[in-house]
C-alpha positions in Angstrom: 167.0 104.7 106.0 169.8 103.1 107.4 169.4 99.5 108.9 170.3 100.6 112.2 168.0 103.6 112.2 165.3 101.3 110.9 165.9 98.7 113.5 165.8 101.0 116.4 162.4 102.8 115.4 160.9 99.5 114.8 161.8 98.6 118.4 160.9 102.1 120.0 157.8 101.4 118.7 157.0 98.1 119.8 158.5 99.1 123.3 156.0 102.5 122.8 153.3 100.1 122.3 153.6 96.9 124.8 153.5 99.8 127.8 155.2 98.4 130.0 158.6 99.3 131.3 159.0 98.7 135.3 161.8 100.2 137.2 164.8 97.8 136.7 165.4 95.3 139.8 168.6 93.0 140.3 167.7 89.7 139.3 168.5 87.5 142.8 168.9 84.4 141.1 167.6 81.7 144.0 167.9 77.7 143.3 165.0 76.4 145.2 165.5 72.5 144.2 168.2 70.5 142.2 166.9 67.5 140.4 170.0 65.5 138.8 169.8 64.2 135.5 171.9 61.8 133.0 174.5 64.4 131.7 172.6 67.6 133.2 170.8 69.0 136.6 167.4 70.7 136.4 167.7 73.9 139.0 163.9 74.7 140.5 164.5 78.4 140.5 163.1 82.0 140.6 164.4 85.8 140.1 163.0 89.1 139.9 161.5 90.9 137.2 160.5 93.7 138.4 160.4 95.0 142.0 156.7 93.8 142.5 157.2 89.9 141.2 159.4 87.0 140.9 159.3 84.9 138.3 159.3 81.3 138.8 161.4 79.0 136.2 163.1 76.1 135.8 166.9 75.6 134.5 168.5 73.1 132.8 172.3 72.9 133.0 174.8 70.2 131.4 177.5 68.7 133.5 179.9 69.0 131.1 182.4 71.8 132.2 183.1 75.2 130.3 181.1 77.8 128.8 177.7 76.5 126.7 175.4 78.4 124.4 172.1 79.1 125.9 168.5 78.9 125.3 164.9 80.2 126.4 162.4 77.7 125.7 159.4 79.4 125.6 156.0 77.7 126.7 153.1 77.6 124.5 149.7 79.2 125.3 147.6 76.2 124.0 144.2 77.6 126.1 145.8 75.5 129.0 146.7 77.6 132.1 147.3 75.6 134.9 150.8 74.5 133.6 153.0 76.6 132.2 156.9 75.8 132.4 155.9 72.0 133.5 154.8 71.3 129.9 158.6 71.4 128.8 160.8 69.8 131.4 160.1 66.3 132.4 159.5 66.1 136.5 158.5 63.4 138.8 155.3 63.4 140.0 154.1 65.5 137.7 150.3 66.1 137.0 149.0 63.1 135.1 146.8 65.3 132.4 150.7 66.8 130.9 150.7 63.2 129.1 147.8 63.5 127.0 149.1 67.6 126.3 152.5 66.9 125.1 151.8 63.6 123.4 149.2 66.0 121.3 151.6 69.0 120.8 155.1 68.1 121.1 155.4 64.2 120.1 155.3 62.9 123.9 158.6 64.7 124.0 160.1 68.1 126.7 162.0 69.7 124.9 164.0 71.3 127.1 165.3 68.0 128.6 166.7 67.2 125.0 168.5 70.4 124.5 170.2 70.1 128.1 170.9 66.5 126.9 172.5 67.8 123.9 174.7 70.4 125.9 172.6 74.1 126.4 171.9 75.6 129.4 168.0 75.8 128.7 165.6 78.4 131.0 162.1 77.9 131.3 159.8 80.6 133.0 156.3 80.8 133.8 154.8 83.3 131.6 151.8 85.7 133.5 148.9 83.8 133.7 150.5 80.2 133.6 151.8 77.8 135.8 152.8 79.3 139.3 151.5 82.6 137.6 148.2 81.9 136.6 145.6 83.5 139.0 144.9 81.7 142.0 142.1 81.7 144.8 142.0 81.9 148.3 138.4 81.6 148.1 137.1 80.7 144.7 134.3 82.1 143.1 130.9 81.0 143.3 131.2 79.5 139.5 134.6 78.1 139.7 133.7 76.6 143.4 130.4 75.1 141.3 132.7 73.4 138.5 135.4 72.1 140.4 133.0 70.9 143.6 133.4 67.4 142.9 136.8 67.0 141.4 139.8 66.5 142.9 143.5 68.5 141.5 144.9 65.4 140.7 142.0 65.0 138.1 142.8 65.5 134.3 139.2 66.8 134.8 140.0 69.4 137.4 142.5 71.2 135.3 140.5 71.0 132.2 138.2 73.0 134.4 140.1 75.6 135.8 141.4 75.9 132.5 137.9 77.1 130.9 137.6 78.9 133.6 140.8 80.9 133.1 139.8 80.9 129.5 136.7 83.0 129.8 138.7 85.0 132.3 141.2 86.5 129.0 138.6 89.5 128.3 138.1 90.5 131.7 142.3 90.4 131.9 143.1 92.3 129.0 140.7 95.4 129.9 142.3 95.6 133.2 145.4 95.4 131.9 144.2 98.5 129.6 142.9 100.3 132.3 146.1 100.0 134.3 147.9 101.4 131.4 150.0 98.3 130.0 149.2 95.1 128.0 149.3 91.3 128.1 151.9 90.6 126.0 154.1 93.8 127.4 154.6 91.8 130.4 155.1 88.5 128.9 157.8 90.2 126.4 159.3 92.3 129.4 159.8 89.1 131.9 160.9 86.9 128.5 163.6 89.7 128.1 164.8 88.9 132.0 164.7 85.3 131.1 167.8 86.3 128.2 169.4 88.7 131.5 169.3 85.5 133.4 171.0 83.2 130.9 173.3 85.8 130.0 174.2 86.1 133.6 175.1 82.5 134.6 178.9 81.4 134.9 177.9 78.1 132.5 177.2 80.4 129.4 178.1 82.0 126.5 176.3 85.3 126.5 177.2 85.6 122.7 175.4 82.4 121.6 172.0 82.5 123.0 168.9 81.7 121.2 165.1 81.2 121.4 162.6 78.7 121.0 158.9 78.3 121.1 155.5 76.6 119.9 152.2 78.6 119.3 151.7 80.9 122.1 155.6 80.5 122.4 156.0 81.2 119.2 154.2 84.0 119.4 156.6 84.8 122.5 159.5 84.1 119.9 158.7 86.7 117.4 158.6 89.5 120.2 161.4 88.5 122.1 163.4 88.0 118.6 162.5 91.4 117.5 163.1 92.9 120.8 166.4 92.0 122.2 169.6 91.9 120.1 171.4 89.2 122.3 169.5 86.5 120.8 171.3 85.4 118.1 168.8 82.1 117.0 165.0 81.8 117.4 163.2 79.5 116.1 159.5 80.2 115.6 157.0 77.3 115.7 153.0 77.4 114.7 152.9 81.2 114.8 153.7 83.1 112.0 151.1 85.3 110.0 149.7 88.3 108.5 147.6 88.9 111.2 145.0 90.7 108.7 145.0 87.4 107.2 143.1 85.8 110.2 140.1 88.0 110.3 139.1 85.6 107.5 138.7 82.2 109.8 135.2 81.6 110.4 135.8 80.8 114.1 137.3 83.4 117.8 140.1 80.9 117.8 142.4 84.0 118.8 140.2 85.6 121.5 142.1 84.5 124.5 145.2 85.8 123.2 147.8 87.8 125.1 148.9 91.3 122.8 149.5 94.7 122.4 147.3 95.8 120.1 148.3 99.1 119.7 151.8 97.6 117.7 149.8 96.4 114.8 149.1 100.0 113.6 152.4 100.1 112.2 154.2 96.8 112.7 152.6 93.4 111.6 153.3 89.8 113.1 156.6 89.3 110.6 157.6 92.7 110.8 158.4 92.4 114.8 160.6 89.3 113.9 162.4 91.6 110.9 163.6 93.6 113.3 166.3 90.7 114.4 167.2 91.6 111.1 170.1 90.2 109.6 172.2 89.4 113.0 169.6 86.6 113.8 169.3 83.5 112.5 165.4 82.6 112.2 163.9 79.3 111.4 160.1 80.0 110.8 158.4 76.4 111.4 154.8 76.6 109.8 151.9 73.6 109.9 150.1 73.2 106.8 147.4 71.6 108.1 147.2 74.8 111.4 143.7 75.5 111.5 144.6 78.7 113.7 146.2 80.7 110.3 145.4 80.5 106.7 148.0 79.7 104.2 148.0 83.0 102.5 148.3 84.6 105.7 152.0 82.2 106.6 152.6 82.5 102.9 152.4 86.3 103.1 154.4 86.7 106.6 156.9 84.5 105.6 157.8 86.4 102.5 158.3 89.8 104.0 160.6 88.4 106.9 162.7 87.0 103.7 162.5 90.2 101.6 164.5 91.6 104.6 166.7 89.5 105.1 167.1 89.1 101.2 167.4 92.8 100.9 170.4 92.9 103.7 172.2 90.6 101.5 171.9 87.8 104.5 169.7 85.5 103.1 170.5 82.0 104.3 170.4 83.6 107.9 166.4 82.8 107.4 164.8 79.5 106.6 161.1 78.6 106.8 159.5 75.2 106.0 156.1 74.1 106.2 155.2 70.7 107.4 152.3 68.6 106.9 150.6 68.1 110.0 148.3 70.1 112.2 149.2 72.6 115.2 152.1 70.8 116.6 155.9 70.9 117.4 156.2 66.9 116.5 159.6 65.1 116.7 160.5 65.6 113.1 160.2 69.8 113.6 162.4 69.3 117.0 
């Protein structure tokens, strides 16, 4: 089968799948807020995804004049929903409990601040469910009301209760999701796909040199938007990368409050999605040794098919993986 051919039944099938294609919208592109930064500006901003729902984000743009490659810096899902873009970009006043969360996950450092620094234009949405987008109450219910009733938001203790709360939520989400016909992750992969028509979009960039990057949940985020959309031309995939038969075998539900399609596994597995980028992407595949999420046959596995392929297209330093010796994390070193 030619690669081509391959390529676009592997995506027509993972499009099949996610179920979830809303009728096309222009993106209205509205800056909010503009914070200045040493060497960049970040843009408080928000665009349409669909007809029904805007997408809040953040942007990051250099100063530096001319035409810049671009990046979506995917956030991670981490079980913590009450932030979702704010646990990239650095922001004053920002909710004291992101210090703990970043010094944990990302070495105390945003990510997206040091790419800007370093001259991309970097975009960082809300995914559905986090952040702006997670759900939100007029009137609470009864048990969220109960575990929140003598807290205040500005508590690290307040947001580690609404995020159990959203937590035990996840079930409850994906069946209505299934019931209304569509999926979890075929939204989040749809409005990550607007997030590449936004970059692509600006004055300040480079629509052929834009890339993606993400930990965990946004790794996961990675590997779909990778496989899906042909105008990313880097992605590099952090703390997600397995054969996801592999995971049946950990002894613990430490994926049941994750976002998929799980109609796409039938015929496509975790690396096969990313494959699909196949050889026109570069993919760095970052894997923690010592990630008690996967097993190390499972990363072994996935990270040997995705470099058959790209082996087998004659491309094969357009893929790199490396495992490090730490826990779930995207630490300095990795960055």
């Amino acid at each position: 089968l030619p690669v081509d051919q391959w390529r676009e039944r592997g995506r027509a099938e993972l499009r099949r799948t996610l179920s979830y294609s809303p009728r096309k919208a222009p993106l209205d592109l509205q800056v909010h807020a503009v914070h200045p930064r040493k060497g960049y500006e970040v843009r408080v901003v928000s665009y349409a995804a669909s007809p029904h729902y805007r997408v809040p984000a953040y942007l990051l743009v250099p100063s530096a004049p001319g035409k810049k490659p671009g990046v979506v810096a995917l956030h991670d899902h981490g079980g913590w929903f009450y932030h979702g873009k704010e646990k990239l970009v650095r922001m004053d006043g920002e909710h004291v409990a992101l210090k703990e969360f970043r010094e944990r996950y990302y070495g105390g450092r945003t990510y997206a601040d040091e790419l800007a620094q370093r001259g991309y234009v970097v975009l960082v949405p809300d995914a559905f469910y986090w952040g702006e987008r997670r759900i939100q109450y007029a009137q609470p219910p009864a048990e969220l009301a109960k575990r929140v009733a003598h807290l205040k938001p500005e508590q690290p203790e307040y947001v580690m209760a609404v995020n159990s709360f959203l937590r035990e939520r996840t079930a409850e989400l994906n069946t209505w999701l299934s019931f209304s016909g569509t999926s979890w992750m075929g939204i989040v992969a749809y409005d990550d796909m607007r997030a590449v028509d936004v970059l692509a979009s600006l004055p300040e960039v480079d629509g052929t040199k834009l890339g993606c990057a993400g930990l965990s949940g946004g790794g996961y985020r990675s590997t779909y938007l990778t496989g899906l959309d042909s105008r990313i031309r880097a992605s590099v995939i952090t703390g997600w990368m397995t054969s996801l038969a592999t995971t049946l075998d950990i002894p613990y539900s430490v994926h049941s409050a994750l976002f998929d399609a799980f109609g796409s596994h039938a015929n496509l597995d975790h690396p096969d999605i990313a494959s699909l980028a196949a050889p026109g992407t570069a993919v760095f595949v970052q894997n923690c040794a010592r990630d008690r999420l996967f097993t190390r046959a499972g990363m072994d596995a996935a990270v040997e098919k995705i470099r058959a392929v790209y082996t087998d297209l004659k491309q094969p330093d357009r893929f790199q993986a490396k495992f490090y010796d730490v826990p779930h994390q995207f630490n300095v070193e990795m960055q």
